[in-house]
C-alpha positions in Angstrom: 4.7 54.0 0.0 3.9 52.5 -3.4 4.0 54.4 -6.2 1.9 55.2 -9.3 2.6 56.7 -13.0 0.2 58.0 -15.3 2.1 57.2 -19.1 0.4 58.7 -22.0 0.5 55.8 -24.7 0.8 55.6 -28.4 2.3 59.5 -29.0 5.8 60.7 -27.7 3.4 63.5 -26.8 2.7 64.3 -23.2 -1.3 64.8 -23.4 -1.9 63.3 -26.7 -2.3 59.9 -26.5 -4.5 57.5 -24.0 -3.4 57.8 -20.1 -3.1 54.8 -18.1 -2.4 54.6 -14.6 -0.2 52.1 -13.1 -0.1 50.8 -9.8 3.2 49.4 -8.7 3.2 46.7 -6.1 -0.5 46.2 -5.6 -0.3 43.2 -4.3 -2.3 43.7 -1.2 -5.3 45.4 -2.8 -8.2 43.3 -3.2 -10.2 42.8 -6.8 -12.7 45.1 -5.5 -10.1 47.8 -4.2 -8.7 47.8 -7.5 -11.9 48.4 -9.3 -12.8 51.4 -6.6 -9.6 52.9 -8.4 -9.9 52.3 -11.5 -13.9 53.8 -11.6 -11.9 56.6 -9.9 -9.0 57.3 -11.8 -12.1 57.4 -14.8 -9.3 56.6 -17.3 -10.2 54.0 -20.1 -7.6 51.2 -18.2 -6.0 51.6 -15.1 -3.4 49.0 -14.3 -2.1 46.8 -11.0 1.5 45.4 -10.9 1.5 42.3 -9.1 3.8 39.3 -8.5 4.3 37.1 -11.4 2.5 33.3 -11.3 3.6 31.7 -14.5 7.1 31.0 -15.2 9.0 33.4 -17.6 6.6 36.2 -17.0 8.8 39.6 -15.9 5.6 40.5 -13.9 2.0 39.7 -13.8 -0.8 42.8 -14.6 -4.8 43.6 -13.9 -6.3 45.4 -16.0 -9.4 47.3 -14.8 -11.9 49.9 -16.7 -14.2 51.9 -15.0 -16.5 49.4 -15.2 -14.9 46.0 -15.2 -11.9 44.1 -15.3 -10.5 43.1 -18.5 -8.4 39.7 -19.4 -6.2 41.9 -22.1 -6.2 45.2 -23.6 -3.7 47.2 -25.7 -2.4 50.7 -24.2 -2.5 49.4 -20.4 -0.2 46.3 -21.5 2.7 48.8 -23.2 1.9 51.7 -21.3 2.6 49.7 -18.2 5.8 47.5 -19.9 6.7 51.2 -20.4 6.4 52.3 -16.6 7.9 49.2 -15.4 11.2 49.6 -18.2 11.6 53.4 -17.2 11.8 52.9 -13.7 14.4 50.1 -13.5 12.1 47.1 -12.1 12.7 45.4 -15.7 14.5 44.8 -18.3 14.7 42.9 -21.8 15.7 39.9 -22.5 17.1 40.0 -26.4 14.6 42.9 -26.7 11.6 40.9 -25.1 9.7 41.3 -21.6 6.7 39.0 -21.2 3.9 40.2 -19.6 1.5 37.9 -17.6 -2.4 38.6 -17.6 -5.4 36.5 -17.4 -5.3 36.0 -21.5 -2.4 34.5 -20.5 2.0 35.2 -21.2 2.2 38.6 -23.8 5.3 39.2 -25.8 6.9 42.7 -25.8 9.2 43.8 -28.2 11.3 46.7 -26.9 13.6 49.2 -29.5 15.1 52.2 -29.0 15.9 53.9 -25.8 14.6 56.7 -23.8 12.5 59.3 -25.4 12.7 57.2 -28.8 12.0 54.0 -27.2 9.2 52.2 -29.0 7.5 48.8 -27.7 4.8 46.7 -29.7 2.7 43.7 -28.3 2.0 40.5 -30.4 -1.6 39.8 -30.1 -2.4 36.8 -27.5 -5.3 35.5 -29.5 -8.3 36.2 -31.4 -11.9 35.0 -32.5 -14.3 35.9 -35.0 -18.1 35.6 -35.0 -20.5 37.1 -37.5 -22.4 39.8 -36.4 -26.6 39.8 -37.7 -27.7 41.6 -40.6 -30.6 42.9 -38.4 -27.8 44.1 -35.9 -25.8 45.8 -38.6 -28.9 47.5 -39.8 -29.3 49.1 -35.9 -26.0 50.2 -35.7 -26.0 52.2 -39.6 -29.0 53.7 -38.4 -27.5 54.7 -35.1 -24.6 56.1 -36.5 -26.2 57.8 -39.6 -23.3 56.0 -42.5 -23.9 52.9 -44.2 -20.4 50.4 -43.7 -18.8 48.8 -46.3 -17.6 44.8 -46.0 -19.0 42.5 -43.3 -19.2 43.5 -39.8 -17.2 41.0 -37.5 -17.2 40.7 -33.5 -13.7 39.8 -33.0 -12.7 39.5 -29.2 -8.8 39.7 -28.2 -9.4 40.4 -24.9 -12.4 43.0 -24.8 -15.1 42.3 -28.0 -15.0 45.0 -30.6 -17.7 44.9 -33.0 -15.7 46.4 -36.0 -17.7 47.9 -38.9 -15.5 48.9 -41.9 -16.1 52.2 -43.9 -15.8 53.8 -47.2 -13.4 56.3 -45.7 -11.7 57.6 -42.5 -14.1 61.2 -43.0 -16.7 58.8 -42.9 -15.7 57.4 -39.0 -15.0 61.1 -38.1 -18.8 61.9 -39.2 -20.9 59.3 -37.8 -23.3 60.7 -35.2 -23.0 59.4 -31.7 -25.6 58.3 -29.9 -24.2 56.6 -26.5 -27.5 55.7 -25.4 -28.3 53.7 -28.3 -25.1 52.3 -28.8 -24.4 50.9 -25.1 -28.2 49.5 -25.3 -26.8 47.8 -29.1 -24.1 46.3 -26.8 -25.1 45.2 -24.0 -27.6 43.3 -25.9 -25.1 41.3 -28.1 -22.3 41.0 -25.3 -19.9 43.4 -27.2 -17.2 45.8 -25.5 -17.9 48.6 -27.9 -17.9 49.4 -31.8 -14.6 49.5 -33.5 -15.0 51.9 -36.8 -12.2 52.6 -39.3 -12.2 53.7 -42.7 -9.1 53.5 -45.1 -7.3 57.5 -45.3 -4.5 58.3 -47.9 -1.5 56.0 -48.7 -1.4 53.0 -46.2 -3.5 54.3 -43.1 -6.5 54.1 -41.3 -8.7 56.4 -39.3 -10.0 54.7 -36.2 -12.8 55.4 -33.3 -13.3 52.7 -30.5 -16.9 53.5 -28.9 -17.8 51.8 -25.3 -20.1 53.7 -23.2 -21.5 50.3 -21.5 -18.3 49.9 -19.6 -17.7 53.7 -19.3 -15.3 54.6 -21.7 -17.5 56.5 -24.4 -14.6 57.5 -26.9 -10.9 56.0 -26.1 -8.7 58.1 -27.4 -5.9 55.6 -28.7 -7.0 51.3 -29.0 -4.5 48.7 -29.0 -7.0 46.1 -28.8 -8.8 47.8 -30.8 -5.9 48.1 -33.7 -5.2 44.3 -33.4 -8.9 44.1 -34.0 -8.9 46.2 -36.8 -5.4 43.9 -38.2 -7.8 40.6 -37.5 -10.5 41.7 -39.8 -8.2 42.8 -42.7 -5.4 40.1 -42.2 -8.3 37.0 -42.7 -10.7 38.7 -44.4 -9.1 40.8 -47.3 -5.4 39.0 -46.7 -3.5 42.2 -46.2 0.0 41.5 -45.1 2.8 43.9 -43.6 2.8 47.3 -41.9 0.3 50.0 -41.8 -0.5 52.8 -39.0 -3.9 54.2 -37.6 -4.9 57.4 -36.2 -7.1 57.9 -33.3 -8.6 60.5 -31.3 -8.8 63.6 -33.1 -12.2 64.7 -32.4 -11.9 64.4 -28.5 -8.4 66.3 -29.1 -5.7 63.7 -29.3 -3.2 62.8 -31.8 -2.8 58.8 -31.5 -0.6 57.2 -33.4 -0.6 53.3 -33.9 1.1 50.9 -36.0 0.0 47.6 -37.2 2.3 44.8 -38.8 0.9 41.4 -40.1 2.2 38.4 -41.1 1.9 34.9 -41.0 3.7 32.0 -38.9 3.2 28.3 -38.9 0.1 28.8 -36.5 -1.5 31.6 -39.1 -1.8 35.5 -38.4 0.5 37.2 -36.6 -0.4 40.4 -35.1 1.6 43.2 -33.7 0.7 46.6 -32.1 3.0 49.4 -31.2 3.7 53.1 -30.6 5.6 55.1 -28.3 4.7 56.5 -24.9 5.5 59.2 -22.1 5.1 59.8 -18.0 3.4 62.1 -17.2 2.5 62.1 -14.0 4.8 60.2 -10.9 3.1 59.6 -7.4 2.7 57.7 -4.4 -0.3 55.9 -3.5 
């Protein structure tokens, strides 16, 4: 039998960060076995390990919400390099593994070992479009705070509409309407709303919000943080490392670092935590 683990990503914390399921060797279940799953499972991402397809990829993954499949997304890409590392079926390469998924070949950075093991993704891509006026004005109104800066739709896999506030109180306090806000999305084509608002010394509060593909509140965002790292690397030119927090008011205690810089193609992205099984099966 093929098994599953259920890794807990972005805390060392059993039960305090995002779960992800991953399904080893799921290379005979169809595309609409695997989304049966995943809308069972109910997690935010659940995850199928198949045979690589592009060369120098340690594995290939699907990555499945409830309500769809996505071409990237942060915590199922290192909780399942996580799952994969702990149970033997990789290993890194000068502290690499390359992950394949439809947005194409991810690089993994992999430190520590164990319980202190840490691993970050680099972005695969991003892109930027302006969001309305007359859309930013629904969404203030929805969530009862006025945002500060320019709301941006940046897509890196799923499309976070990110709206920038005075303060990360502020994204703990805005009111929640899912009705409203899955309505607000669906009509624009967005994922969800990514908030964050600056908190003391160099870190962020952050809320990703996506009822319209069933995941109201995630807990912890990777995604989501590289969205959050788009915005302020091109638009206020912030360079270097900075964490995020994520998830207390549905109980967690995410924990997310963010580190920008610049190569000869422009802004370079990174992601990372830590993460721990919690649960091992068969399936």
């Amino acid at each position: 039998m093929p098994i599953f683990k259920q890794v807990d990503v972005f805390t060392s914390v059993k039960y305090k960060g995002n779960a992800v399921a991953v399904l080893f060797d799921a290379d005979n279940l169809s595309t609409e076995e695997m989304q049966a799953i995943a809308r069972w499972t109910n997690l935010s991402e659940t995850t199928f390990v198949v045979k690589a397809t592009q060369e120098g990829a340690d594995y290939r993954v699907r990555i499945f919400t409830p309500g769809c499949e996505l071409p990237f997304a942060g915590h199922p890409t290192l909780g399942t390099a996580y799952a994969l590392l702990e149970e033997g079926r990789i290993a890194p390469h000068d502290g690499k593994v390359i992950q394949e998924c439809d947005a194409g070949l991810v690089e993994i950075t992999v430190t520590g070992e164990d319980s202190s093991r840490e691993l970050s993704f680099k972005l695969p891509y991003f892109r930027m479009t302006p969001i309305s006026t007359e859309v930013v004005k629904q969404v203030e109104a929805s969530l009862g705070k006025n945002v500060v800066g320019e709301p941006i739709l940046i897509e890196d896999g799923p499309k976070w509409a990110v709206f920038e506030f005075g303060s990360g109180a502020d994204v703990l306090e805005v009111n929640l309407d899912m009705t409203e806000l899955s309505k607000i999305s669906v009509a624009n084509g967005w994922t969800g709303l990514g908030l964050f608002g600056p908190k003391e010394g160099n870190g962020y509060e952050m809320r990703n919000i996506a009822p319209s593909i069933g995941v109201p509140e995630d807990p912890a965002c990777g995604s989501g943080a590289g969205a959050v790292g788009a915005y302020l690397g091109t638009t206020k030119g912030k360079q270097g490392k900075f964490s995020i927090t994520q998830g207390c008011r549905i109980s967690r205690d995410a924990k997310l670092s963010v580190n920008l810089s610049k190569d000869e193609n422009g802004l370079v992205i990174e992601v990372g935590g830590q993460a721990v099984t919690c649960f091992k099966g068969e399936y």
